[in-house]
Steps between C-alpha positions, in 0.01 A plus 500: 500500500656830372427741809217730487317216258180383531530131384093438460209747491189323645130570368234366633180475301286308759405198372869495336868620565746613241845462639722679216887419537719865462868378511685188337531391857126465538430364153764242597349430864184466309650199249612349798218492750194519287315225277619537119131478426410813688250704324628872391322812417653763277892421418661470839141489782480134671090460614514370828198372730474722780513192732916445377597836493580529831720176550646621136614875590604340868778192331595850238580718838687215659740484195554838556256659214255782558166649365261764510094488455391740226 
C-alpha cells in the first residue's frame, strides 16, 4: 500500500455491495482471496452480498489494506 492510498472504495447498494479494488495491491489481494467466478459490475466493481462484505473488508484490513465507503 503506497501511503496516503485508499486500496478499496466500498458502496453499498442495499441489497448489494460493490467492493472496487484502487491499487495493484488490492486487485492482487482480490485474485488471491476471492472466487475467480465472482460476478463484476462495470470494469474493475466486484458485487458482493451484503452478508460477506464484512468478513471480506475484515481478512483485506488484516493484510494490511484499507477502504473507504462512498
Amino acid at each position: 500500500m503506497t501511503e496516503g492510498s485508499i486500496d478499496f472504495v466500498v458502496d453499498d447498494h442495499g441489497s448489494i455491495v460493490i467492493l472496487t479494488p484502487s491499487t495493484d495491491e488490492a486487485k492482487a489481494w482480490c485474485n488471491e482471496h476471492l472466487p475467480d467466478d465472482h460476478m463484476t459490475f462495470g470494469q474493475e466493481g466486484i458485487v458482493v452480498e451484503p452478508r460477506y462484505i464484512g468478513a471480506i473488508l475484515d481478512g483485506a484490513a488484516e493484510d494490511g489494506l484499507n477502504f473507504i465507503f462512498a
